[in-house]
C-alpha positions in Angstrom: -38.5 -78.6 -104.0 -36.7 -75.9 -105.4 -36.7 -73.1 -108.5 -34.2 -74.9 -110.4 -36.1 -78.0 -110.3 -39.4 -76.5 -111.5 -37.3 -74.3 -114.1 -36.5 -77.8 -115.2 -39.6 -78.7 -115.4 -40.6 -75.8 -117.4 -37.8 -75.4 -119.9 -39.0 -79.7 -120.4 -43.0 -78.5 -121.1 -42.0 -75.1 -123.4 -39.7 -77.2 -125.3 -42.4 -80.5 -125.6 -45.5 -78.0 -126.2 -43.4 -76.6 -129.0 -42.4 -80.0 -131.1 -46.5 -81.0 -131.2 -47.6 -78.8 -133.9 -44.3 -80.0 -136.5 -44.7 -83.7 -135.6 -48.0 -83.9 -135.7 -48.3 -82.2 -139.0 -45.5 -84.6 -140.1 -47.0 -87.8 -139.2 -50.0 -86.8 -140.4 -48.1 -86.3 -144.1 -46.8 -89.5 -143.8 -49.9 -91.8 -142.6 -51.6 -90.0 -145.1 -49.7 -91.1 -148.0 -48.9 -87.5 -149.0 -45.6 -85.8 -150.1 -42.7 -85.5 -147.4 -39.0 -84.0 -147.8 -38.0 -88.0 -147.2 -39.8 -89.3 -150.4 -36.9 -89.2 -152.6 -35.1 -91.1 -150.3 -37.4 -94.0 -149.4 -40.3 -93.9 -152.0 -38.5 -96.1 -154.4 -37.5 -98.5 -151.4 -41.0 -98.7 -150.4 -41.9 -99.0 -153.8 -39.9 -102.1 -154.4 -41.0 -103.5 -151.0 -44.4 -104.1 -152.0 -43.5 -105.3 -155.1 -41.2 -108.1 -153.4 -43.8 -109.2 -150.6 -47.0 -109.2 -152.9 -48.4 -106.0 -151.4 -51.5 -104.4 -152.9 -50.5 -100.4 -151.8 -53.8 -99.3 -152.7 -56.2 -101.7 -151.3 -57.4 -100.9 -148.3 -58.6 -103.6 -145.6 -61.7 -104.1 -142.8 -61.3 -104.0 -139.6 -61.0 -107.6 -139.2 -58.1 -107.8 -142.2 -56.3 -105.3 -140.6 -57.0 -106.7 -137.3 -55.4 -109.9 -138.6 -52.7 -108.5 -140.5 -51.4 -107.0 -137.1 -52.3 -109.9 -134.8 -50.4 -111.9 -137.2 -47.0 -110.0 -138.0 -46.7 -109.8 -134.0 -47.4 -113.5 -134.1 -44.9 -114.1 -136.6 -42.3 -111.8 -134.9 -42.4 -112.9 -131.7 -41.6 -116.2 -132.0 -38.7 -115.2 -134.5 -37.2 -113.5 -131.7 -38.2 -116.5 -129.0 -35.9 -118.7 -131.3 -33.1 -116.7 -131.7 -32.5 -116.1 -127.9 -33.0 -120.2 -128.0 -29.9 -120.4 -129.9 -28.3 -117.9 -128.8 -25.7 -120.3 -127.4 -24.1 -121.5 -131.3 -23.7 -117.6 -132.1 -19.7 -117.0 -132.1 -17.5 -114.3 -133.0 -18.8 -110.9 -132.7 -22.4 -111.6 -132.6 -21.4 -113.2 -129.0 -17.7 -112.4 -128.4 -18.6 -113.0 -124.1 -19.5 -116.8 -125.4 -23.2 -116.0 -123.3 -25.6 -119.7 -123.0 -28.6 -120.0 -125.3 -31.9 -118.2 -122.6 -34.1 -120.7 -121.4 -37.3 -121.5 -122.2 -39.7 -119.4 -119.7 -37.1 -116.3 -119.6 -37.1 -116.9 -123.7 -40.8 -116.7 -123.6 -41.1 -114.1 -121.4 -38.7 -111.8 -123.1 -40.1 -112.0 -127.2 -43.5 -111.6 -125.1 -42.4 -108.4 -123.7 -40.4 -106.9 -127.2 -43.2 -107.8 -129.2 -46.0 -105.9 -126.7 -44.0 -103.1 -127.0 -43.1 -103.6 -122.8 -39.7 -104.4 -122.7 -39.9 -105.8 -119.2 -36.8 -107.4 -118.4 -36.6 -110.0 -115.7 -32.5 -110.6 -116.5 -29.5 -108.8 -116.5 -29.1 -107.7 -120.4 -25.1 -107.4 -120.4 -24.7 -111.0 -119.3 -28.1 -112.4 -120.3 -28.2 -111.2 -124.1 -25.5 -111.2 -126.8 -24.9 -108.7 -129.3 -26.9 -110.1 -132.1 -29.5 -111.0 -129.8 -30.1 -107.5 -128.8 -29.8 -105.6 -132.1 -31.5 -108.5 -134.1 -34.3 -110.0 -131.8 -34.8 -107.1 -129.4 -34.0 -103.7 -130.6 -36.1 -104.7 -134.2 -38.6 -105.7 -132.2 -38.6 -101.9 -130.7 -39.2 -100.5 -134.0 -41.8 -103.0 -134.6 -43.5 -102.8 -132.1 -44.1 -98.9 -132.1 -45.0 -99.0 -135.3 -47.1 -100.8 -135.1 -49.0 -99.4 -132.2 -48.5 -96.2 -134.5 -50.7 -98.0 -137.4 -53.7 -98.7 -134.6 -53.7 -95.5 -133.7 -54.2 -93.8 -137.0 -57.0 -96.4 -138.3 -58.8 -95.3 -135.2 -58.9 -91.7 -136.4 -59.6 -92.7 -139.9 -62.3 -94.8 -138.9 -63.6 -91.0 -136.8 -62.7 -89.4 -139.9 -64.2 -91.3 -142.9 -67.9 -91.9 -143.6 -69.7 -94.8 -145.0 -66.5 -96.4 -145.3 -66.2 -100.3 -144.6 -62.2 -100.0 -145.1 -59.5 -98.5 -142.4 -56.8 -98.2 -143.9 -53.9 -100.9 -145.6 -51.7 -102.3 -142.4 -48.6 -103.2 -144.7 -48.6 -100.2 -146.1 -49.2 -98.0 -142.2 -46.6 -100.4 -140.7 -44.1 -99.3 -144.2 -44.6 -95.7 -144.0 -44.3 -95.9 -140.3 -40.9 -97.4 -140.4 -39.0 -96.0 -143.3 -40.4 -92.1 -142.5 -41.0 -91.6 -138.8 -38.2 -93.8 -136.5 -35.4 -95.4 -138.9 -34.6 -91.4 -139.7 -35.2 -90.5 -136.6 -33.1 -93.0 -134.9 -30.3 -92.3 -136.9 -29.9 -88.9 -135.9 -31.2 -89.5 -132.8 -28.4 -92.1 -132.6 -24.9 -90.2 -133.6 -26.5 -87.1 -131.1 -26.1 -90.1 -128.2 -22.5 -91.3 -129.8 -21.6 -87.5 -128.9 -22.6 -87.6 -125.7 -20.6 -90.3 -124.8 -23.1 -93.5 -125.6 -20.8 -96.5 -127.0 -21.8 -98.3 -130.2 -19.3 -101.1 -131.1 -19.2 -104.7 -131.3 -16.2 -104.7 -129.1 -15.7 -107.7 -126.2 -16.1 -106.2 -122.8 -13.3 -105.0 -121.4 -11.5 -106.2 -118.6 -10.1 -103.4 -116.1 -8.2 -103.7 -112.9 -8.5 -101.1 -110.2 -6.6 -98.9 -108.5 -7.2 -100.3 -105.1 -6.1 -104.0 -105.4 -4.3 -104.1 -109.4 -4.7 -107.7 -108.9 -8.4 -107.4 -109.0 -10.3 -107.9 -112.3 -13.6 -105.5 -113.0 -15.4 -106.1 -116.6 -16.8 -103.1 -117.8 -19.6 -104.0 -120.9 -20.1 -102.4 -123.5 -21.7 -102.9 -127.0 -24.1 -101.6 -129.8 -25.5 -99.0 -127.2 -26.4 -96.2 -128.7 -28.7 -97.5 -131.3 -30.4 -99.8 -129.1 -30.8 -96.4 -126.6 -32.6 -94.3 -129.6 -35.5 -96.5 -130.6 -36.0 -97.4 -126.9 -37.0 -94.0 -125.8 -38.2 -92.6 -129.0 -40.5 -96.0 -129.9 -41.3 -95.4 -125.9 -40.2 -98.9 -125.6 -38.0 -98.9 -122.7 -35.8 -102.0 -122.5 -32.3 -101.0 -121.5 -28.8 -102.5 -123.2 -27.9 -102.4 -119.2 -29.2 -103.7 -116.2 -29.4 -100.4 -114.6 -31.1 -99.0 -117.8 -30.9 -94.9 -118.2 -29.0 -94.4 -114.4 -26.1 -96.0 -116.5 -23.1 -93.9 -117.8 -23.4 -95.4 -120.8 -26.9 -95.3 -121.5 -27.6 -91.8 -119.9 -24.2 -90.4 -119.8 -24.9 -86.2 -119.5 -27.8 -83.8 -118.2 -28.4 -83.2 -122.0 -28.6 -87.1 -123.1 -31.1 -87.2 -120.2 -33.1 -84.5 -121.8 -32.9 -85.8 -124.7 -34.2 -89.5 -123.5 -37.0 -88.0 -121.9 -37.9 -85.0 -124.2 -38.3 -88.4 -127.1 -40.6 -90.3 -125.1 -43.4 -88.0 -125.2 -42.5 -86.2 -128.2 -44.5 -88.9 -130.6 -47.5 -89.4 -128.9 -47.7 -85.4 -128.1 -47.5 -84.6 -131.8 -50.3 -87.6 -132.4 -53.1 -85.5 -130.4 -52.3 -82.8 -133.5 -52.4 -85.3 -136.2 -55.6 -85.8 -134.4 -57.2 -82.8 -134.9 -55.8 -82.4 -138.1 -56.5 -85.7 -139.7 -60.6 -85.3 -138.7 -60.5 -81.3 -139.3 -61.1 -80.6 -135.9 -57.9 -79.0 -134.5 -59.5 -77.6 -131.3 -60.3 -81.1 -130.6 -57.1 -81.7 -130.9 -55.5 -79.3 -128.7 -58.5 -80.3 -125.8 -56.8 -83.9 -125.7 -53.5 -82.7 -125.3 -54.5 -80.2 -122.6 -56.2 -82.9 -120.6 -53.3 -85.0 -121.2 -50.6 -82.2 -119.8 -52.4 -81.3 -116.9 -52.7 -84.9 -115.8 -48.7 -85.4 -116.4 -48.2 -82.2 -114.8 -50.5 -83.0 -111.6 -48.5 -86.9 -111.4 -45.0 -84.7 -111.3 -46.3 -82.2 -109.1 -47.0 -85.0 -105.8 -44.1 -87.7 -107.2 -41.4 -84.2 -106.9 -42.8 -83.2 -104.0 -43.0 -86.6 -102.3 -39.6 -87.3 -103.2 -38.4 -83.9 -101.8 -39.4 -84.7 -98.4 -37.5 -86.2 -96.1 -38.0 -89.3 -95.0 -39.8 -89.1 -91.5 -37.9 -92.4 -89.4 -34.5 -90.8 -90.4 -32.8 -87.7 -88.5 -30.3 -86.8 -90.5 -29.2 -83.6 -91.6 -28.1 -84.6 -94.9 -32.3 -84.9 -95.6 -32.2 -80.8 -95.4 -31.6 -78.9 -98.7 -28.8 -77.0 -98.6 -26.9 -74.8 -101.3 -24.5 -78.1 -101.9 -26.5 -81.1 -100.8 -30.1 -81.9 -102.1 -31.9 -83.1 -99.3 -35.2 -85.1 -99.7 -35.4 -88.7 -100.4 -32.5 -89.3 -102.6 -31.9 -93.4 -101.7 -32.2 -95.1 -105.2 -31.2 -91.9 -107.6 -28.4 -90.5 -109.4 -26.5 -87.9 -107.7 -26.0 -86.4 -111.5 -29.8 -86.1 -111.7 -31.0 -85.1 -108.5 -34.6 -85.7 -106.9 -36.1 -83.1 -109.8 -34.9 -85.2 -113.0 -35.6 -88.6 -111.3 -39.1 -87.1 -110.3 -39.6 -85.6 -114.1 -38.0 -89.1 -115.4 -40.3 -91.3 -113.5 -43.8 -89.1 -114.1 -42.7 -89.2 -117.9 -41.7 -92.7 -118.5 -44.8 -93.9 -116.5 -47.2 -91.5 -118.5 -46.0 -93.0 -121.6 -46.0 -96.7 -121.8 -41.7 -96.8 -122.2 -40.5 -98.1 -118.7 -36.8 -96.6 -118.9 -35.8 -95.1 -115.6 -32.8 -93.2 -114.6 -33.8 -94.0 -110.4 -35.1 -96.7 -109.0 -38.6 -97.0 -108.6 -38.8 -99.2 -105.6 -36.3 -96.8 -103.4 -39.0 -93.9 -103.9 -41.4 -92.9 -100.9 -44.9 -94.5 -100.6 -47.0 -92.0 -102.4 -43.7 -90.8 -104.9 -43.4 -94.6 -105.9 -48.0 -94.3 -106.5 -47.5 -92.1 -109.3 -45.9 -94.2 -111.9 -48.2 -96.9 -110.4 -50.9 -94.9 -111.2 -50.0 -93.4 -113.9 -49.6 -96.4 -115.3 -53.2 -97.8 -113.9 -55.4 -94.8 -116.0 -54.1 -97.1 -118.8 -50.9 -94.9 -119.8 -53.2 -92.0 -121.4 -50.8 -89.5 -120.5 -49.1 -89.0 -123.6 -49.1 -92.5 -123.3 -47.1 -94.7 -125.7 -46.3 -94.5 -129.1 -49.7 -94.6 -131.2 -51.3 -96.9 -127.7 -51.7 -93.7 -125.7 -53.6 -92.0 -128.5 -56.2 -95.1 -128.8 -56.0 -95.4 -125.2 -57.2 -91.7 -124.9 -59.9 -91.9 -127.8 -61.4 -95.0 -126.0 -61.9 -92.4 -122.9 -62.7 -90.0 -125.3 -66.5 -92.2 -126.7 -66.9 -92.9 -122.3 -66.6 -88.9 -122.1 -69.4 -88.2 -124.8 -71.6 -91.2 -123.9 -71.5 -89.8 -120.4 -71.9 -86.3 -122.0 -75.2 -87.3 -123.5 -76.9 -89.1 -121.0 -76.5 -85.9 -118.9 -78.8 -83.9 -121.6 -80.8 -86.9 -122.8 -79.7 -87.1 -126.2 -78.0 -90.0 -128.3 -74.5 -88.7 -127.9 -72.2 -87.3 -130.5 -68.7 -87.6 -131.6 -67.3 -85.5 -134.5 -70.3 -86.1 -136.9 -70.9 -89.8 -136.1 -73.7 -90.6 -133.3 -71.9 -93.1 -130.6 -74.5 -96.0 -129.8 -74.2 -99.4 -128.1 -71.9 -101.4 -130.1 -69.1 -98.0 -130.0 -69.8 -98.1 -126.1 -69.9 -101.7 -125.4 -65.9 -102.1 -127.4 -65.3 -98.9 -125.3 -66.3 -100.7 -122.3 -64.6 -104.1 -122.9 -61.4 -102.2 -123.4 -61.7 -100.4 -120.8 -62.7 -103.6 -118.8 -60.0 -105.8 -119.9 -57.2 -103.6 -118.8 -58.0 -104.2 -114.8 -59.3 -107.6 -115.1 -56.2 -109.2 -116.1 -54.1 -107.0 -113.4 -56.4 -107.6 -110.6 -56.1 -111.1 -110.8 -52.8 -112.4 -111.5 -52.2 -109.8 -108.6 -54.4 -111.6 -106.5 -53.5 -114.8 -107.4 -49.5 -114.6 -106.9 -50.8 -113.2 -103.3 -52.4 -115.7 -102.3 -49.4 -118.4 -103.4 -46.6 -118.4 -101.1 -44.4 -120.8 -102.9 -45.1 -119.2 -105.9 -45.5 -115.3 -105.6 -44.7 -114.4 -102.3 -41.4 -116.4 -102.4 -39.6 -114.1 -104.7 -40.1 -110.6 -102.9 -37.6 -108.7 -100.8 -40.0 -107.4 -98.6 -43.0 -108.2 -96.3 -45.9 -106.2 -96.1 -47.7 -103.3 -97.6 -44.3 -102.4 -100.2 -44.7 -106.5 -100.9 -47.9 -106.1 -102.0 -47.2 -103.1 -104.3 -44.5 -104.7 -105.9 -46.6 -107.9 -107.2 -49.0 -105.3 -108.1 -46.7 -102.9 -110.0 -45.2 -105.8 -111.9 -48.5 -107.2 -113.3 -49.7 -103.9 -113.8 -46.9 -102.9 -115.5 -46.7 -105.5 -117.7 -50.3 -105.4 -119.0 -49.9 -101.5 -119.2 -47.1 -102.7 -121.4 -44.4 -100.4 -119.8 -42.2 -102.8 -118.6 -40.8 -100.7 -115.2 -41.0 -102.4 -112.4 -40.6 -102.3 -108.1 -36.8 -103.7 -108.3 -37.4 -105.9 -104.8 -39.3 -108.4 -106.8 -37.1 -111.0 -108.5 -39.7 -112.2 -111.4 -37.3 -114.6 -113.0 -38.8 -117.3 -112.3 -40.9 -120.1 -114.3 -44.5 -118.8 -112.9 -43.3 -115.7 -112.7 -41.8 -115.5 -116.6 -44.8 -117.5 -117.9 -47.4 -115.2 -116.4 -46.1 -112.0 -117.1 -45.8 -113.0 -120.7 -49.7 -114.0 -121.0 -50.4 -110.8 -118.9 -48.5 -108.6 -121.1 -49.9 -110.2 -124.6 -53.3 -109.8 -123.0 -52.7 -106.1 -122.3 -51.4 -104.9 -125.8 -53.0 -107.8 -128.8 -56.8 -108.4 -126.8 -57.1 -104.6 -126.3 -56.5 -104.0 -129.8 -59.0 -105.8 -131.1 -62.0 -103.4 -129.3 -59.9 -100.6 -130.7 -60.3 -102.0 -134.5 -63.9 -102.8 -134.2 -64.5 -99.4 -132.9 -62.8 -98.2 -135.7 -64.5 -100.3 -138.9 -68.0 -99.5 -136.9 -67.1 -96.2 -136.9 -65.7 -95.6 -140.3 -69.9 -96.7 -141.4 -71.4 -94.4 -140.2 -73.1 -91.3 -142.0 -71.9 -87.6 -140.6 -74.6 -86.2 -138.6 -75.3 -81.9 -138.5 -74.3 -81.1 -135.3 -77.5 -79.9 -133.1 -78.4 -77.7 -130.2 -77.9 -80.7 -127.8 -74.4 -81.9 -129.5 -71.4 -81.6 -126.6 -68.6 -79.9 -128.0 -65.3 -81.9 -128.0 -62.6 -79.0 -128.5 -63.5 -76.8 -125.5 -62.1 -76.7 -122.1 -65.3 -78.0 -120.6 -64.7 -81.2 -123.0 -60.9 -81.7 -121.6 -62.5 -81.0 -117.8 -64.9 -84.4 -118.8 -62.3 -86.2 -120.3 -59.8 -85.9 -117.3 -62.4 -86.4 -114.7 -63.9 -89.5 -117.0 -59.6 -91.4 -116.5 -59.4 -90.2 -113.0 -62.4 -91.9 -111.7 -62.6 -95.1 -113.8 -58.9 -95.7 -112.4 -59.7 -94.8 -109.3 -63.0 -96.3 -109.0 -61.1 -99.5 -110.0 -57.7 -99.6 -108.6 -58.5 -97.8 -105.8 -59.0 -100.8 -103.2 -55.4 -102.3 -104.7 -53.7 -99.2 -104.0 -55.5 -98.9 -100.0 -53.7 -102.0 -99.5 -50.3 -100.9 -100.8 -49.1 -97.6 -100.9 -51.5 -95.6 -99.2 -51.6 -98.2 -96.5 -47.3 -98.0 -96.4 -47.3 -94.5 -96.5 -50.0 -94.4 -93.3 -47.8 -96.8 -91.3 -44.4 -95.1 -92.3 -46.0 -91.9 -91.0 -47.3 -93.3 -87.8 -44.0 -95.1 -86.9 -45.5 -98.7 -87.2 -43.6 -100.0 -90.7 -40.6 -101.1 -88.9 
């Protein structure tokens, strides 16, 4: 660990703390319906939209019409993008110039599972997988998608906190619109051209084919592509999926210290501002600022042990290239980028994990025991952190009812939450989210453990770091982030098909609790607060709230991770892994 690295850190949380109050007003504006600077741009676009489809803009829909509305554009989407990578194989020309064979059935499934859940896992190599209209048309839409419309959950959950005797949410057409045309197609456009300057390609060019210095007879093909727009939405949407197999640690995907900023300074940057359009959208700013303060000292915590984990060195190797010197960086740096260093792969790894986006610039897998936990856990408190685009901030709020329930059995009182009492239908959808989430991890996990052929088959290695990479990948995939433990090769049928179900059951069957929460929610009558009502904008309320993820994750996953890292990091440190 050194000063630069934590002045890294720092610069990273003054710049982050500083976007929250602008965005968040902003989206607020926008999901509001109310005037923005972009209106004479895309107001008559949107206008005409809902013209064209048939779309009511000022009728407002139930829970269960929005719930369906959502359920079924996903639907609808992913098996648009399921049949283009079927027939991938007719494309010609530029929309396939390397001539790439149609994806089969169970990768083909796998893949429009993971785009439309927002996970992006990717059990191929994307440069000689996917073709160029494949990518921009059935995979980087499906990024925009996607976040928005985990955006659109998220703010019918605070409408439903906000509004009173209400039996309507919101319009999803007209939240999924809004979301689109004012918050990430701008946003990706600039976001874009700042990536083209740094050095990120964006053509439709054929991959070019180099020969080396060494041996001039020897062909290398260097791929290239619509890169940079793919790269924007991806990070900013919180998506993750990379144009290259070797995602952000590639040149052209991450090319400079300031395109890495970048990357990760856009991951968080939504879901930050959403914890202001929080407290602004129920008038309760200090409530607000109390879930992001629980949320930074949690992310700030995870990249505390995974930096100083990964600055150690490791303790089976005596080399004195481990020690930190003024020219070499010592620690643990097998699986990073020398241009990043322990302190950016650290800060990378701790952000992407927080947030449910699953680009890395270093390979998880090559991390130490307890530096490779943290995006495993960070990823098990259900990605709450920040967490993804619009999913973090529901993810939160769910943990957010637990907190007050809990909070109100402590005085004895029916518990409060902004003006609306929370009773047994509020905590039971809390609860079934909350119970869903480790459910479906724990037992695929378990499952492909107990089936040599079948799970077991496809790791790289025995043991306790086996174990954690079956684990990381279903919990990844239902946490819809889409990293993974790289010694696990997942493309396979079972493998494909199951990490497809487990992903669609982590982002659509954990929506619907959210929704129901929300219509109940929006019915209720506003309540005076009492003498016995917890406050929710107070440093005491973010205390509750962190305490509330901690032990739920750990009460839960805690066994799982005895048996992998913990374990791994007990033998490596007693001599007995090897």
């Amino acid at each position: 660990m050194s000063v630069n690295g934590w002045l890294q850190f720092a610069i990273y949380s003054i710049v982050l703390l500083a976007t929250v109050r602008p965005v968040g007003t902003y989206l607020a504006h926008v999901m509001e319906g109310e005037r923005t600077w972009l209106d004479p741009v895309f107001r008559p676009i949107e206008r005409l939209l809902y013209k064209l489809c048939g779309i009511k803009a000022d009728t407002e829909m139930n829970w269960r019409e929005y719930a369906f509305a959502a359920l079924g554009f996903s639907a609808a989407s992913l098996v648009f993008t399921y049949v283009v990578e079927r027939m991938q194989g007719l494309l010609q020309g530029w929309a396939n110039p390397q001539h790439l064979a149609a994806v089969g059935p169970d990768l083909a499934w796998n893949t429009a599972a993971s785009f439309t859940t927002n996970t992006n896992w990717q059990s191929y190599v994307p440069e000689t997988t996917m073709s160029y209209l494949t990518q921009m048309v059935g995979l980087a839409t499906h990024n925009f998608w996607s976040a928005a419309l985990g955006l659109c959950v998220a703010v019918a959950l605070i409408r439903g906190i906000r509004r009173t005797g209400s039996g309507t949410i919101g319009n999803f057409w007209v939240d999924m619109t809004r979301s689109l045309f004012y918050v990430f197609l701008p946003a990706c456009i600039v976001y874009g051209l700042l990536l083209v300057a740094q050095g990120v390609p964006q053509n439709l060019h054929p991959y070019t084919v180099a020969h080396t210095l060494e041996n001039p007879s020897q062909a290398q093909t260097i791929a290239q592509g619509p890169v940079a727009s793919q790269e924007a939405i991806k990070m900013l949407g919180t998506n993750g999926g990379g144009f290259f197999n070797a995602n952000s640690a590639h040149p052209f995907e991450n090319p400079t210290p300031l395109s890495n900023f970048f990357e990760i300074l856009s991951i968080f940057i939504i879901p930050a501002g959403l914890t202001y359009t929080l407290g602004r959208m129920t008038g309760s700013p200090g409530h607000g600022w109390a879930v992001l303060g629980a949320m930074f000292a949690l992310f700030a915590v995870g990249f505390t042990v995974c930096y100083w984990a990964e600055s150690q060195p490791h303790p089976l190797i005596h080399d004195a290239a481990q020690t930190r010197t003024a020219t070499a960086p010592g620690g643990n740096m097998e699986g990073k980028e020398t241009r990043f260093g322990i302190a950016d792969s650290a800060l990378f790894a701790t952000v992407t994990t927080d947030a449910s986006c699953g680009a890395v610039n270093g390979m998880h897998d090559s991390f130490t025991p307890l530096g490779g936990m943290v995006p495993l856990v960070n990823i098990m408190l259900g990605e709450v952190v920040f967490g993804g685009v619009g999913a973090g901030m529901y993810g939160v709020l769910i943990f957010v009812v637990l907190s007050v329930f809990i909070a109100g059995l402590m005085v004895g009182r029916t518990p409060e939450y902004l003006g609306k009492k929370i009773e047994a239908y509020d905590v039971k959808m809390a609860m079934l989210y909350a119970l869903i989430f480790p459910l479906v991890i724990l037992t695929f996990s378990a499952v492909f453990v107990l089936l040599p052929n079948v799970g077991l088959a496809s790791l790289a290695n025995q043991g306790p770091h086996g174990f954690s990479e079956i684990l990381y990948a279903f919990t990844s995939g239902a946490g819809n982030n889409g990293s993974a433990f790289a010694g696990l090769n997942a493309n396979t049928w079972w493998y494909n098909v199951c990490l497809g179900w487990d992903m669609l059951v982590g982002r659509f069957l954990m929506m619907i609790p959210v929704l129901a929460l929300a219509g109940n929610l929006a019915q209720k009558k506003s309540v005076p607060p009492s003498p016995g009502t917890f406050p929710v904008n107070s440093t005491l309320f973010a205390v509750l709230l962190i305490g509330v993820i901690v032990i739920v994750g750990a009460l839960t996953f805690f066994p799982a991770l005895s048996l992998g890292p913990i374990l791994e990091h007990l033998l490596l440190h007693t001599g007995r892994l090897f």
